[in-house]
N, C-alpha and C positions, 0 to 999 in steps of 0.2 A: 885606462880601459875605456875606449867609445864605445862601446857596444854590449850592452848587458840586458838581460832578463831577469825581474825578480818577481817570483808570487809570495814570498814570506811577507807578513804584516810589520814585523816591526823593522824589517830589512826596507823596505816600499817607505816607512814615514821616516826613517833618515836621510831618505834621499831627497822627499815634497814635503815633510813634518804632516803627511796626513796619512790614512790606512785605513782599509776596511777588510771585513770576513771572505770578500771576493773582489778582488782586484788582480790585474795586472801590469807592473810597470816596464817601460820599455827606456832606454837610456841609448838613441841612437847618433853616436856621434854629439854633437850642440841642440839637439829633437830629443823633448821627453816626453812620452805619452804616459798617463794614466787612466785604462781601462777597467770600466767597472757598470755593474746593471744599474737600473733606472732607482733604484732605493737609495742610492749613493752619490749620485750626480749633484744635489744640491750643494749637497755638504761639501762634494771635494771641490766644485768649482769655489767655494768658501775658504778654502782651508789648504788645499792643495796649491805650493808654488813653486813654480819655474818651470810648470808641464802642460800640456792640453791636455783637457779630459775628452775622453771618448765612452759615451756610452753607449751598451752593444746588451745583447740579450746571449751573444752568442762570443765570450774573450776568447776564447782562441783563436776562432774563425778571424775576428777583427785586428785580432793580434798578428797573423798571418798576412790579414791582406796589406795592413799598416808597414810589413817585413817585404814584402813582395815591392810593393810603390816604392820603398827607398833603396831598391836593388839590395839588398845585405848579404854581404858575404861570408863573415864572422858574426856567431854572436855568441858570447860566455854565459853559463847557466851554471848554478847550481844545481847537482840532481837531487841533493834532500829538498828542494822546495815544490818538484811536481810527481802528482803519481806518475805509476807506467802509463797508466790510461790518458792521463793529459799530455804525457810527453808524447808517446807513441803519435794522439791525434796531431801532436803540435809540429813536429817532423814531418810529417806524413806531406806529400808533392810539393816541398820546398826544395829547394837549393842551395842552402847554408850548409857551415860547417860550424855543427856546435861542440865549442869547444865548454868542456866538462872542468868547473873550479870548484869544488865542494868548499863551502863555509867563507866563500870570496867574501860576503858582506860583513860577517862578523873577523874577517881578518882588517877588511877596512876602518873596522868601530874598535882596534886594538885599543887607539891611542885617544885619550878621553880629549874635547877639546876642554874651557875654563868655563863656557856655556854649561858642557855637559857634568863640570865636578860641582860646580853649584848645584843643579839639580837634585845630583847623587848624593852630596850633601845635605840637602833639603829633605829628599826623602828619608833619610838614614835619622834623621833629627825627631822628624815626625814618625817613624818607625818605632824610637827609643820612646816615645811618650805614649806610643799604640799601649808596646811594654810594661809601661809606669801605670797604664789605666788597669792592663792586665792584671798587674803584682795587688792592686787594691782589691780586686776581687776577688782572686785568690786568698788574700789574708781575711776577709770578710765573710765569704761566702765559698772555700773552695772545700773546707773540712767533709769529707765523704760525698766530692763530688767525684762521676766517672770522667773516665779520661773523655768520653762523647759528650758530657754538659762539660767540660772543659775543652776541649777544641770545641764548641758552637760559641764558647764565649772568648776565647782565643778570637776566634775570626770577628765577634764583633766590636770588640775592645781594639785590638790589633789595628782594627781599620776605622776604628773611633765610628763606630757604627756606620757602618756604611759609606763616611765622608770619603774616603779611600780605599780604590781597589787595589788586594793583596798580591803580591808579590806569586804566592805560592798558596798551594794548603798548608796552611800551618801542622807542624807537627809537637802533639804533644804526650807527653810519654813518662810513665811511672814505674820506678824499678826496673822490673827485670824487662816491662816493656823497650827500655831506654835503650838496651843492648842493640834494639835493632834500629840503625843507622837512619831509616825513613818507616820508625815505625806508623802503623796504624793505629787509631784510638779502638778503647775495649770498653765492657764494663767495668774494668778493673777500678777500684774507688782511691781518690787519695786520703792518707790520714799522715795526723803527725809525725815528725820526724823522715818522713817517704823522700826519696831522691824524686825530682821531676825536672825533666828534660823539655827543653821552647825553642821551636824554630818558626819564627815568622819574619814574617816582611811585608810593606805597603809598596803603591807605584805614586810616584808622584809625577805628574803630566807625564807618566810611562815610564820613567826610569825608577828602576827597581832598588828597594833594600832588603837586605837579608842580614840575620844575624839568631842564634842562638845562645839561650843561658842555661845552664843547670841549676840549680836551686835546692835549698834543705825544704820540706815545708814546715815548714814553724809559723803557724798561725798569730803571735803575738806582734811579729815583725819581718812578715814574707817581704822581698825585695828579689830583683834580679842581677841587685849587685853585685863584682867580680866577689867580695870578699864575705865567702859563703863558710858557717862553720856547722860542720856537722855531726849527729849525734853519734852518729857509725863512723868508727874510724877506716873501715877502708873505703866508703864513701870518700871520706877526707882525703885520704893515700890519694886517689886516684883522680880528686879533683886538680889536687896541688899540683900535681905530677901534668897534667892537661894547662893548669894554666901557667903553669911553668914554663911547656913549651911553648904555648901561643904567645905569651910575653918576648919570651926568645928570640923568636921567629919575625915579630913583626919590629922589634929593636933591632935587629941583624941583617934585614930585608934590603938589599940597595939597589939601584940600579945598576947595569952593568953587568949584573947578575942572572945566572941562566934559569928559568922557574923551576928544574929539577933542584939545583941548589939552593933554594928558597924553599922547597919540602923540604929539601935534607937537615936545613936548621932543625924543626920538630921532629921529624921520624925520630931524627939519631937522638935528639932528648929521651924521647917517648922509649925505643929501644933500649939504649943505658940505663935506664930505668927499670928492665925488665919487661915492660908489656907490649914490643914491638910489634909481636904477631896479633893482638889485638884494635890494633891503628887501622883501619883496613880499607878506608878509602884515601881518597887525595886531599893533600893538604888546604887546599883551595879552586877557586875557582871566578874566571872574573862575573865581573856582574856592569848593567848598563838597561838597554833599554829591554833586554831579554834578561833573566834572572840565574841561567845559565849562559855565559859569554867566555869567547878567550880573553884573557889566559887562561891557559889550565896550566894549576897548581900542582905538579906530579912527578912522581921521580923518574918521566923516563923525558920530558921535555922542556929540548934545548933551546928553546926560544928565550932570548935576551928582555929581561925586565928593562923599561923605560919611564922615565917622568910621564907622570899622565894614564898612566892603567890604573886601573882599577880593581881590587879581587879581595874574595873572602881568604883568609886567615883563620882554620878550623880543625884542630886538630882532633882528636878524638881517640877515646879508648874505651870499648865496648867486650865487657866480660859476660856469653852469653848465660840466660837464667838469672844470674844473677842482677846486673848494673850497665848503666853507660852513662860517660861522662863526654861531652860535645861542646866547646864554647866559640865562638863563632865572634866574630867583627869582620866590615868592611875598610879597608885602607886604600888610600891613593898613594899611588908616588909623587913627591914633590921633592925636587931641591936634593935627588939621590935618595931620598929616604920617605919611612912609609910611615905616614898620618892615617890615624883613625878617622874615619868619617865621621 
């Protein structure tokens, strides 16, 4: 592909390892421009390589004439990365033919390179210790806290105050809150014995982790260890039943394999089990320098798993009013098979 258009940020520093809130990258042929206003020029001419930086008050316009000077015939766009309004001006007394590739950058970022699994790695490590600062304050301090003083201290444990920016809003979630898959925090208070539900993640130098625990609260020895006993037994039913199949799933995960059959490992757990129609999203989902990435993890997609992807492993079973059980890790492919980050 010589000839590409990109305004997405984290699409833009895969290609120069740099990005900002307004830029434009151009990819013409062996010519890379990146254009951006006068706030951003130091930095990129710092940090930006293998492109000239062009700074313009006006990116489209310069984006245009930069298109025009090198006669372009072709150029491939994503259209999730401009409004109507940008594209509409961007076509507007050109000459091209813009050929329409939805999610061209993130099909490019499939295949993780050994740079990028370190990273992902790195983050995933530092993610689990965000976790580990978490679970201390929960057993310390979390006794009739609401779910909003827990997600504000979620966010700043998670991200070791500050030192790392998060992945996502963390989601944290109690009881019957849990049921809902991205819930929102409440007043709702935790107290002993309460099911609570944890999705966070950090970025480390931009590549994201993600990963989700359930938990009993038991103040004498909270942890977000897998091996969670709880005082309610179908709390317990439906945890065992959840980690049963995530276990499953990411033992059984190979390459060669299509990512719809890579759900089906856990569905079809989760369903013999009884609580199928409860499972209600997709089994996973990749992750990288965006925190939503292909692969997607789903049973209608026939895309071929390879060494070197990257994806959450998440199964979940949400009984609403009452409960939801979600446990979540990141895996690589290595070697046919899939490692925990």
């Amino acid at each position: 592909m010589d000839n590409f258009i990109l305004k997405n940020e984290n699409s833009i520093y895969y290609e120069c390892s740099f990005s900002c809130d307004n830029a434009i990258f151009l990819n013409l042929g062996s010519e890379k421009f990146f254009i951006t206003d006068a706030r951003y020029t130091i930095e990129a001419k710092e940090y930006a390589k293998n492109c000239e930086i062009i700074e313009s008050s006006n990116l489209i316009d310069s984006t245009k004439e930069i298109l025009k000077k090198n006669s372009i015939k072709n150029l491939v766009f994503d259209p999730n990365d401009f409004t109507f309004f940008d594209y509409k001006n961007l076509i507007k007394d050109l000459d091209i033919n813009f050929i329409e590739k939805p999610n061209f950058s993130k099909t490019k970022r499939l295949i993780k390179s050994d740079e990028e699994i370190k990273l992902l790695k790195k983050a995933s490590l530092l993610g689990k210790d965000g976790f580990k600062e978490f679970a201390k304050y929960i057993k310390n301090n979390g006794f009739k806290r609401s779910e909003k003083e827990l997600y504000f201290n979620a966010y700043k444990y998670i991200s070791q105050s500050s030192k790392y920016d998060i992945s996502f809003n963390p989601i944290v979630a109690i009881n019957e809150n849990a049921a809902k898959p991205h819930a929102l925090a409440t007043s709702k208070k935790l107290n002993k014995n309460d099911l609570i539900l944890v999705d966070a993640g950090i970025k480390y130098k931009r590549y994201c982790s993600d990963r989700t625990c359930t938990s009993v609260a038991d103040f004498n020895n909270f942890s977000f260890k897998r091996e969670q006993k709880f005082k309610n037994k179908k709390h317990q039913k439906i945890y065992d039943i959840v980690l049963k199949a995530q276990e499953k799933c990411i033992k059984e995960a190979k390459s060669g394999m299509m990512a719809k059959d890579v759900d089906k490992i856990a569905r079809d757990f989760i369903t013999q089990a009884g609580y199928g129609k409860y499972f209600v999203h997709s089994t996973g989902h990749g992750v990288g320098l965006d925190i939503h990435e292909f692969p997607n993890i789903n049973s209608k997609n026939e895309l071929m798993i390879e060494d070197n992807m990257v994806f959450t492993v998440e199964p979940g079973i949400y009984i609403p009013n009452e409960f939801g059980v979600r446990i979540e890790d990141t895996i690589y492919m290595q070697n046919t098979k899939a490692e925990i980050l």
